[in-house]
C-alpha positions as CSV (number, residue, x, y, z in Angstrom):
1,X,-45.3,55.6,23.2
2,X,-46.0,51.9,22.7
3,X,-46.2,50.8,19.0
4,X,-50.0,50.2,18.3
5,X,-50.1,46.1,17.0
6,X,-50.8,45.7,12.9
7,X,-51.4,42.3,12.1
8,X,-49.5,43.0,8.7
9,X,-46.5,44.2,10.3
10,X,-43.4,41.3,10.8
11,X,-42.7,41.3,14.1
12,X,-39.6,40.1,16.6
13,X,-40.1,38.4,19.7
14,X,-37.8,39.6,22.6
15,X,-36.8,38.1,26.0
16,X,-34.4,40.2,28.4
17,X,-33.8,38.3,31.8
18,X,-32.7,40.9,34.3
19,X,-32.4,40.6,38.5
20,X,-35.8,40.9,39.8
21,X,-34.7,44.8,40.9
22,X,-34.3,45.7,37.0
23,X,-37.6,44.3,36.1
24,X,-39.4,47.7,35.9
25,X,-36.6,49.4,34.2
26,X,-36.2,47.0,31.9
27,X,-39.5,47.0,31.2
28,X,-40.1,51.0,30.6
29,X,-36.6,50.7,28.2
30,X,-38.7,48.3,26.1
31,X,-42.1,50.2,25.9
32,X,-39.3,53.4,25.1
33,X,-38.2,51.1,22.5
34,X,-41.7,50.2,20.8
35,X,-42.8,46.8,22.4
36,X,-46.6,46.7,22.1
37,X,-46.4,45.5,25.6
38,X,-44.5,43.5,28.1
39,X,-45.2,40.8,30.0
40,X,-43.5,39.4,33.4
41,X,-42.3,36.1,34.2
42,X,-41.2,36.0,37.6
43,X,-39.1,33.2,38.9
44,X,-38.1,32.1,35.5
45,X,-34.9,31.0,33.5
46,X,-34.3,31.8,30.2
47,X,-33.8,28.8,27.3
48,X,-33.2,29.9,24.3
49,X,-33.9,27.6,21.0
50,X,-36.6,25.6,23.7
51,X,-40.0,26.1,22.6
52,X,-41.2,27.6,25.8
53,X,-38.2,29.5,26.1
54,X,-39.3,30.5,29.3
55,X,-39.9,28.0,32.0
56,X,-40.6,28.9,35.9
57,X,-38.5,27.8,38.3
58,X,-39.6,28.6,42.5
59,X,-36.2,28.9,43.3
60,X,-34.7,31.6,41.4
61,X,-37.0,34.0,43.2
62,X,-34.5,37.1,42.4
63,X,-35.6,36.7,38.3
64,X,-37.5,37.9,36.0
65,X,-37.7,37.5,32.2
66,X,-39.4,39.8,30.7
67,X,-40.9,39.4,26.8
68,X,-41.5,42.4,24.5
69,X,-42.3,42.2,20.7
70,X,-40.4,45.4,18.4
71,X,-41.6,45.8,14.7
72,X,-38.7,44.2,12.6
73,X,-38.1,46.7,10.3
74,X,-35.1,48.9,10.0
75,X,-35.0,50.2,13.4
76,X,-34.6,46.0,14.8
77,X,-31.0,46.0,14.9
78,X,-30.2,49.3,16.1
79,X,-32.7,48.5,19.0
80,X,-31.2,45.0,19.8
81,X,-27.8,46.6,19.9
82,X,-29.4,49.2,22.4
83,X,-31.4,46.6,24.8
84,X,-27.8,44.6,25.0
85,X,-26.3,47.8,26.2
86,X,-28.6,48.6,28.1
87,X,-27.9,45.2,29.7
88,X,-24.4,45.3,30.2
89,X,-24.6,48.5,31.7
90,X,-27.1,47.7,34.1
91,X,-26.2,44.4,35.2
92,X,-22.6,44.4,34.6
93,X,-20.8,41.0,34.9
94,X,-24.0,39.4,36.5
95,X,-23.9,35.7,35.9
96,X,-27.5,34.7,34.1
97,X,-28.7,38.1,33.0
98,X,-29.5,37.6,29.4
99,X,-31.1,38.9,25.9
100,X,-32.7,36.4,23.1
101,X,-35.3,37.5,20.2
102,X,-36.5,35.5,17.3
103,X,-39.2,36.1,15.0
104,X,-43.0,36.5,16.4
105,X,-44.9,33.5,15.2
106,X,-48.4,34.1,17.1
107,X,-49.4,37.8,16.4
108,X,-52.2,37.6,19.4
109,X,-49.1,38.1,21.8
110,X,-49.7,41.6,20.6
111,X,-52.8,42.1,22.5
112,X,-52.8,39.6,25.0
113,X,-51.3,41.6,27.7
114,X,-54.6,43.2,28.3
115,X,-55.3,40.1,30.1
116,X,-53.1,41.1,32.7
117,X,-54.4,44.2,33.7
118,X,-57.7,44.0,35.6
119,X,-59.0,46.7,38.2
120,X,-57.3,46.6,41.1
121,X,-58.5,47.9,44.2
122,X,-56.9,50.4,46.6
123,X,-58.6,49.4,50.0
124,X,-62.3,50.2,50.3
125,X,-61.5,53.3,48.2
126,X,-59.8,53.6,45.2
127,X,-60.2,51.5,42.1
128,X,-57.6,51.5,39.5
129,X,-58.7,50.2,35.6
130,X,-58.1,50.0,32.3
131,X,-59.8,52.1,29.5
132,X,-61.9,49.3,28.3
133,X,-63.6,48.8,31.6
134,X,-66.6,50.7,31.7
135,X,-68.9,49.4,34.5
136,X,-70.4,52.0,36.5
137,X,-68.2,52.0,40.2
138,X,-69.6,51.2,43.8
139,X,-70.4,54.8,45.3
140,X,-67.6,54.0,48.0
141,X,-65.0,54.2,45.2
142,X,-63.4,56.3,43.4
143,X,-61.8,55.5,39.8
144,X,-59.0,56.1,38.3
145,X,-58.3,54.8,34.5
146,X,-54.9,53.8,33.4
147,X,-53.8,53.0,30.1
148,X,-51.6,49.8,30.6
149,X,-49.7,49.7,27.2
150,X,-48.2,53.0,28.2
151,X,-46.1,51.2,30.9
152,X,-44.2,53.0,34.1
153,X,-46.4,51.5,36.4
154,X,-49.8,50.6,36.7
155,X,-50.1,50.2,41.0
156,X,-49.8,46.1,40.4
157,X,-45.8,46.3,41.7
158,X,-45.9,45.6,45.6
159,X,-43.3,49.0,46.3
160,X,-46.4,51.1,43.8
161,X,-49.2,49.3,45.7
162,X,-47.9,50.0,49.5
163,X,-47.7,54.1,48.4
164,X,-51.2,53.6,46.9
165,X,-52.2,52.2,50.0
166,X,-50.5,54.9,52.4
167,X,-52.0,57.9,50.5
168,X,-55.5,55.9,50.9
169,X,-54.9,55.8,54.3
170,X,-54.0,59.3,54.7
171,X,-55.9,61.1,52.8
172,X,-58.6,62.3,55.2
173,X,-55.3,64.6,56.4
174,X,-54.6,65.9,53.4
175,X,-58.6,66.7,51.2
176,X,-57.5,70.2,49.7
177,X,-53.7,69.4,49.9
178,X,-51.0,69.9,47.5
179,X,-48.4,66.6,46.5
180,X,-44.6,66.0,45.5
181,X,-44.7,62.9,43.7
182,X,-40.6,62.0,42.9
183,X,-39.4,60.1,40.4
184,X,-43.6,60.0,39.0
185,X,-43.5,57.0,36.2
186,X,-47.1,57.1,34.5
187,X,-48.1,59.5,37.1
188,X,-50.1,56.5,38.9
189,X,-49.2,58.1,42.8
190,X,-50.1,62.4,41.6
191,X,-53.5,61.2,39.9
192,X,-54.6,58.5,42.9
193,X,-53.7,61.5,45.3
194,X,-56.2,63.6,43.1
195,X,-58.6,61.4,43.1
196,X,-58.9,60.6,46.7
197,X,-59.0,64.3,47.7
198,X,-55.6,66.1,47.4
199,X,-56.0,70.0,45.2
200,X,-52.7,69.5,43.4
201,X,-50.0,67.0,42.2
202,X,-46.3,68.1,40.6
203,X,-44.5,65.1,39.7
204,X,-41.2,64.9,38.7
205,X,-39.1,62.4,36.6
206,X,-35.8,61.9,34.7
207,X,-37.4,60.2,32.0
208,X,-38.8,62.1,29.2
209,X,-40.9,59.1,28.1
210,X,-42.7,59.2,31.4
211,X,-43.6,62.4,31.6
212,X,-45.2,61.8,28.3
213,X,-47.2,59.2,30.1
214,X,-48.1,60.3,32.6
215,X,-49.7,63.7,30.9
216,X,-52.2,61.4,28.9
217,X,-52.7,59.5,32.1
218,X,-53.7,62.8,33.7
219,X,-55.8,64.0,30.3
220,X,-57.4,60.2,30.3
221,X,-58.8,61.6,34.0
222,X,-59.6,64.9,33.5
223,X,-56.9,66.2,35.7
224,X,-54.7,67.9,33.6
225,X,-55.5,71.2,35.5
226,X,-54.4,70.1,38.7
227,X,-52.1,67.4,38.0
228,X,-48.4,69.2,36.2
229,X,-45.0,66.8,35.4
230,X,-41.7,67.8,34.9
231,X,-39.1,66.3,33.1
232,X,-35.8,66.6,35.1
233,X,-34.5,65.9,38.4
234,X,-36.5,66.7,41.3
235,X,-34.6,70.2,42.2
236,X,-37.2,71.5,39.4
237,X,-39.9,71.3,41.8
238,X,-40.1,74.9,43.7
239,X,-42.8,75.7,46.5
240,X,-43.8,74.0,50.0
241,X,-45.7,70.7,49.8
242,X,-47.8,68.8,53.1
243,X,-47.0,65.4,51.4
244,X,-43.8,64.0,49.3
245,X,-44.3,61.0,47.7
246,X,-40.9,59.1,46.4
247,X,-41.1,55.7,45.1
248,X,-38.1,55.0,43.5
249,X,-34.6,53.2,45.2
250,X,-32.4,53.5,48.5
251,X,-29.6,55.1,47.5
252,X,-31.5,57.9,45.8
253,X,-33.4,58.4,49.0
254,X,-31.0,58.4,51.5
255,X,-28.4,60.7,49.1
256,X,-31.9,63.3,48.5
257,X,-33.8,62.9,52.2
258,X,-31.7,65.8,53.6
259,X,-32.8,68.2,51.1
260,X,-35.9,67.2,50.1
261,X,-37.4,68.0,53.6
262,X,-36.8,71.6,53.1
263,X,-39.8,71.1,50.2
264,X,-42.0,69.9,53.2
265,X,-44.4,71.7,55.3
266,X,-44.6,71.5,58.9
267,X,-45.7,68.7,59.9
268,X,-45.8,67.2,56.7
269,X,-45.4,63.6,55.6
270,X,-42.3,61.9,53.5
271,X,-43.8,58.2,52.0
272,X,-40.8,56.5,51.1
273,X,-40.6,52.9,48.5
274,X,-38.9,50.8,46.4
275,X,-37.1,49.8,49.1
276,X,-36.5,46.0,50.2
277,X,-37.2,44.9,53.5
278,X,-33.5,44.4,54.3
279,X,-33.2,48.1,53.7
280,X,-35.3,49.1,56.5
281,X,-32.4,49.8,59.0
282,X,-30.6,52.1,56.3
283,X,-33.6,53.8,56.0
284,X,-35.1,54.4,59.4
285,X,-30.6,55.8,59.8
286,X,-30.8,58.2,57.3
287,X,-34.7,59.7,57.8
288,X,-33.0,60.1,61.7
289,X,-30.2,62.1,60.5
290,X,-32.7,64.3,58.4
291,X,-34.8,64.8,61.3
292,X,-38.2,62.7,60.5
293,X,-39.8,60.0,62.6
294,X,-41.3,57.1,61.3
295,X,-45.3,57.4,61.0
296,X,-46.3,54.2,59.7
297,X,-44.9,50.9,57.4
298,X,-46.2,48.7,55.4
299,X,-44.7,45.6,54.2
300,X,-45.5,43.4,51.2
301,X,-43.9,40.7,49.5
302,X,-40.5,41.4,50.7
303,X,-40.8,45.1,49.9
304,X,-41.2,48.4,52.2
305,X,-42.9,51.0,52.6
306,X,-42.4,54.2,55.0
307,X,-44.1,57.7,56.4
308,X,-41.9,59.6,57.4
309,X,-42.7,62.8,59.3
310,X,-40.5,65.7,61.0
311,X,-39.6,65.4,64.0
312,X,-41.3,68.0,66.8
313,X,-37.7,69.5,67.3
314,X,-37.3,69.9,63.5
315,X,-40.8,71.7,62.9
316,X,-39.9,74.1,65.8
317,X,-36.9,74.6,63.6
318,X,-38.6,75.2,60.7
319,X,-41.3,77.5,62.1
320,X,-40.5,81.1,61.0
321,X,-39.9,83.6,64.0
């Protein structure tokens, strides 16, 4: 969990630019790590010894720098060391990605990601907020509170928002239903889903750290009777489900699509993100091959967003005789 800020603690500043597909990795290893919080600076190079060391730039569109604080204590070097393997692993030989830190000269940083973080709203619908917004909601809405410093996704990234936006739209289908949410993150997708009217959420994710999350997320709500995670690889989920949620990357998708159908009830729905809009044709390929037809996209800021739903042929198939 994220390190809670003590003005009496010595603390290091950390920048880690990444490719602009990194960013929310990169920022879940540092919350892992301890950063109080992290903040995004899109379209940005990287300067270090410049005071900014961060200056935006229109045209590098594909970058993100991304600035954490760690406690500098004993732990500082062994996480440094980790964050620039982490780097070299992920981006490989990949001209500009880069790490700097120095020492944290204006402790407010600590707290001034809250800023960031205001309710967001899901359509005419859904309303997403922080814990220290309080204000009673429209009766149209429906709320759902996030904790922010916890990190793994609070619905503001455009592949997060287009799935919050699909389940909005279809949850009139599903009041009652049961979800699959793959590859969960703070459990942002199973607890909207909740709230808008599905019964039951599993959600599933490598990351330990997540999990963690995404169970205070669901106790923050009151759904930790109807909302379960699992740590591990989606084959731990077990049971039939009307809608399957994955927001994670193409490759996963298209290597899993084949046999994470057989988890789907007839004429069930598959919303697929995290994909770019160059992706689309790779996409719409592979959901053919696994017998699904394309319900609905969305599209925002170069990022897609699909429903995916078998194919008449496929639910005949599937129909026990």
């Amino acid at each position: 969990m994220s390190t809670v800020p003590s003005p009496s603690t010595p603390w290091w500043e950390v920048y880690l630019r990444v490719p602009d597909s990194l960013s929310d990795a990169a920022s879940e290893y540092l919350h892992s790590l301890g950063s109080s919080g992290v903040v995004f600076h899109e379209q940005a190079l990287l300067l270090p010894q410049h005071d900014p060391c961060v200056m935006l730039d229109p045209q590098l569109a594909a970058w993100t720098v991304l600035q954490g604080a760690l406690p500098q204590d004993e732990t500082l070097s062994y996480h440094l060391a980790a964050l620039q393997q982490w780097l070299d692993t992920y981006t490989g030989a990949t001209p500009g990605a880069a790490l700097y830190g120095r020492p944290l000269r204006d402790i407010s940083y600590l707290t001034q990601w809250q800023q960031f973080f205001h309710p967001l709203c899901i359509g005419n619908r859904l309303m997403i907020r922080p814990p220290w917004e309080q204000e009673p909601l429209p009766p149209h809405l429906v709320g759902l509170t996030l904790n922010p410093g916890a990190a793994f996704g609070t619905g503001t990234h455009p592949s997060t928002h287009l799935c919050l936006k699909m389940l909005t739209s279809f949850a009139p289908a599903f009041q009652g239903a049961s979800l699959l949410d793959i590859g969960c993150g703070s459990g942002v997708l199973s607890l909207a889903a909740l709230q808008l009217g599905w019964q039951h959420a599993l959600g599933v994710d490598v990351d330990a750290q997540a999990i963690a999350v995404a169970v205070q997320n669901a106790q923050l709500n009151h759904l930790q009777d109807r909302a379960h995670f699992l740590h591990g690889s989606w084959q731990r989920a077990t049971g039939v489900f009307p809608c399957i949620v994955a927001n994670i990357y193409l490759g996963p998708l298209v290597e899993m699509l084949p046999s994470v159908i057989r988890h789907l009830a007839p004429g069930g729905t598959v919303i697929v993100s995290g994909l770019l809009v160059s992706q689309e044709g790779t996409m719409r390929l592979a959901a053919q091959h696994a017998g699904l037809v394309v319900q609905g996209q969305d599209v925002e800021e170069g990022w897609l967003a699909l429903a995916l739903r078998r194919a008449p042929a496929a639910d005949s198939a599937a129909t026990p005789r």
